[in-house]
C-alpha positions in Angstrom: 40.8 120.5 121.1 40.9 124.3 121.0 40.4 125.8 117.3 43.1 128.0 115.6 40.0 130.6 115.6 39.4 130.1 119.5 43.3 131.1 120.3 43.0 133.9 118.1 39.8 135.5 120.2 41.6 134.1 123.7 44.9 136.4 122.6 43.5 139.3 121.3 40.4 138.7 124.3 43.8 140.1 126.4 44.9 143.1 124.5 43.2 147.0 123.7 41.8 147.2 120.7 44.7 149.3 119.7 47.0 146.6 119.6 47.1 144.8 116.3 48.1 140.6 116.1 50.5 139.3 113.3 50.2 135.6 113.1 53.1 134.2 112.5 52.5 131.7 109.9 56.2 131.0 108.8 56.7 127.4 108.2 52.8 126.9 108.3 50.6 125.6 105.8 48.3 127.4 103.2 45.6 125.8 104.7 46.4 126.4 108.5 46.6 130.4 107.2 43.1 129.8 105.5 41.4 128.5 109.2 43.1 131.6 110.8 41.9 133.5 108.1 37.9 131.8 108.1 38.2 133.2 111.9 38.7 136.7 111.2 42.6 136.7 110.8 43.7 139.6 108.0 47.3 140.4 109.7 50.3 137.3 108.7 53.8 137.3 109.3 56.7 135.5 107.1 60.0 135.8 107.7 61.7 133.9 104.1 60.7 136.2 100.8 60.1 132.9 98.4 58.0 131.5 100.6 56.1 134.8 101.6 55.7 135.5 97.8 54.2 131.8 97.4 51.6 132.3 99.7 50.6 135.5 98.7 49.8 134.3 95.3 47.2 131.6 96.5 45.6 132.6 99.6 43.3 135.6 99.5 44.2 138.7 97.7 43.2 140.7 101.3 45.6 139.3 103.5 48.1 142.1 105.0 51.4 140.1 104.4 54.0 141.5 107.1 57.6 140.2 106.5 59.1 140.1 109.8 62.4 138.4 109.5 66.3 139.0 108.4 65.3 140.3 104.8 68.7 140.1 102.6 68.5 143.2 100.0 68.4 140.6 96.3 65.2 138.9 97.9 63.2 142.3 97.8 62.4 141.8 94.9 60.2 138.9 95.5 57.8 140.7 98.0 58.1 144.3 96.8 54.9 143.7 94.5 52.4 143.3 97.7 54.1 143.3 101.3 52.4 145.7 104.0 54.8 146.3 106.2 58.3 144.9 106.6 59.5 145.1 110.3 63.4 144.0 110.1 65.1 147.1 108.5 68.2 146.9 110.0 70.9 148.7 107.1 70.6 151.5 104.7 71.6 149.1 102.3 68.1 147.4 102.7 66.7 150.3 103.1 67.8 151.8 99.9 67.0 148.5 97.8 63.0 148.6 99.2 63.1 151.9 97.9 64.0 150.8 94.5 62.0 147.7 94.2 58.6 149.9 95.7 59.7 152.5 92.4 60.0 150.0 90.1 56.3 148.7 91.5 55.0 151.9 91.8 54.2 151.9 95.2 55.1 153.6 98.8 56.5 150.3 101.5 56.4 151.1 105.1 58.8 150.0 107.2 59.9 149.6 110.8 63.5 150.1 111.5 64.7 147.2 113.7 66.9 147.7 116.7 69.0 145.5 119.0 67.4 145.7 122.3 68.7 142.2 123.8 71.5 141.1 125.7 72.0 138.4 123.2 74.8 139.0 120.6 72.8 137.0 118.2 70.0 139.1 117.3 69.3 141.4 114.4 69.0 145.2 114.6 71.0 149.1 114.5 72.2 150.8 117.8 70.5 154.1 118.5 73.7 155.4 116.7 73.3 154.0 113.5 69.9 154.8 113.5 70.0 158.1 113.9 73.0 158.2 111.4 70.5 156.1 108.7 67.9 158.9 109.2 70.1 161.8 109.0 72.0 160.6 106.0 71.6 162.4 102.4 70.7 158.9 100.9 67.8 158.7 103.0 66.3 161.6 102.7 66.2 161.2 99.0 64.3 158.2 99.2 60.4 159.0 97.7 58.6 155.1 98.3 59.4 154.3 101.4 58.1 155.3 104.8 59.5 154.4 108.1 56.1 153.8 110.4 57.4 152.9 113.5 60.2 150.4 115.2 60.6 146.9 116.0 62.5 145.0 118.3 63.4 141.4 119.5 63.7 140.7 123.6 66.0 138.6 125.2 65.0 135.1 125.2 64.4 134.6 128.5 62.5 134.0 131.5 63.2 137.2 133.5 60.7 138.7 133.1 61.7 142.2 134.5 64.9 142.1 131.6 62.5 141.6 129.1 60.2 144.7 130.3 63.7 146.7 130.6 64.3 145.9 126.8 60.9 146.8 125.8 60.9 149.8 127.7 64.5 150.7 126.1 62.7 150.0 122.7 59.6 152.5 123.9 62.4 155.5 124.6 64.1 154.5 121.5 60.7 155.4 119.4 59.5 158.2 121.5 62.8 160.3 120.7 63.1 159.5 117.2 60.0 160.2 116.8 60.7 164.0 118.8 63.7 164.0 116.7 62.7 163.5 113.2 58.6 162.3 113.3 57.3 164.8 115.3 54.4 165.9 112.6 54.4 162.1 110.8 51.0 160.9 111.4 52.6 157.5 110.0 55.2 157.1 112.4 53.0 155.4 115.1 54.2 151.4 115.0 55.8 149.8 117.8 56.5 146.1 116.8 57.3 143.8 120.4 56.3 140.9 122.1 56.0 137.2 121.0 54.4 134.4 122.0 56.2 133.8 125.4 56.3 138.0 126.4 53.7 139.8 124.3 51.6 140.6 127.7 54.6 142.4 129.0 55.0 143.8 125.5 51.6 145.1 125.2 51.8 146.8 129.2 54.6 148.8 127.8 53.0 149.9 124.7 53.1 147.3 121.5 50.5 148.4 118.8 52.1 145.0 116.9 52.5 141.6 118.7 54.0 138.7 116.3 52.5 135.2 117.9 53.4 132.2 115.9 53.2 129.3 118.4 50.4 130.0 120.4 48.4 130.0 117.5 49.3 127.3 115.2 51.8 125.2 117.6 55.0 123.5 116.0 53.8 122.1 113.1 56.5 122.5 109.7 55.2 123.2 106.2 56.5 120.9 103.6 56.2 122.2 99.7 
């Protein structure tokens, strides 16, 4: 039976150094996080606040906790305190209530702003236009403790994979003009958060520094409280 640790070293065996893992450990246990984490593993991903904030407080104090799913703004509170890097920014709204809860904390957040990419309806994320309108608006320039590092985007589920590598690409154009539009001396604004389990080789070929992989670490197993 293959380790946790042995897929780790297999996925990141097939990407640059440049390119950073997030294990997706939503749904997994403490302990599943703390073999990932015996095997070199620093980077996790969660995607519900609570159980984010549960984990934090007992696994080790080094883990870089990345919240990666649909964050609603009054559960902010609950990973303000610690989070890395939250990936889904998808509203001012949200945006403005980080900003808050990393003031009341006394800290700086970075973020990614998320965009829809996909053909599917479903998915999270602004249109170019609504991002640039977050990034020109008053409210956001006024904003001292957050800092947007990057972008992050969600493919179609699919198994074309020439559609996916057009939405990654999209994603790619969509960071290298905001960046000439309003990062162009931000050493921070650097992040490009694609690929999952199923695409993150396509993802990495068209320039993910962030893959999330979930499955193809610690298969389909729940975690029960």
């Amino acid at each position: 039976m293959i380790t946790i640790g042995e897929k780790i070293a297999s996925i990141k065996g097939q990407m640059p150094a440049s390119v950073r893992l997030v294990a997706v450990s939503k749904t997994k246990s403490p302990e599943l996080i703390l073999e990932a984490y015996n095997a070199g593993q620093r980077i996790f991903g969660e995607n519900k606040a609570l159980e984010m904030k549960d984990k934090h407080e007992i696994l080790p104090q080094d883990i870089h906790w990345h919240f990666i799913g649909h964050l609603q703004s009054n559960k902010v509170k609950y990973i303000a305190p610690f989070v890395k890097l939250i990936h889904s920014v998808d509203s001012l709204k949200l945006l403005s209530e980080i900003n808050k809860e990393a003031a009341k904390n006394n800290r700086i957040i970075k973020c990614l702003l998320q965009f829809h990419i996909a053909s599917e309806e479903t998915k999270f994320g602004l249109s170019v236009e609504e991002g640039y309108e977050l990034l020109q608006s008053e409210e956001f320039k006024q904003m001292g403790n957050i800092r947007i590092a990057g972008v992050m985007g969600m493919a179609t589920y699919s198994f074309d994979n020439e559609l996916i590598r057009s939405e990654f690409k999209y994603l790619m154009t969509i960071f290298k003009n905001l960046r000439y539009d309003f990062f162009l001396n931000d050493i921070h604004f650097r992040e490009v958060s694609m690929g999952m389990s199923g695409d993150y080789q396509i993802a990495v070929q068209e320039g993910s520094t962030l893959v999330r992989i979930g499955s193809s670490i610690f298969g389909e197993r729940e975690y029960k409280k």
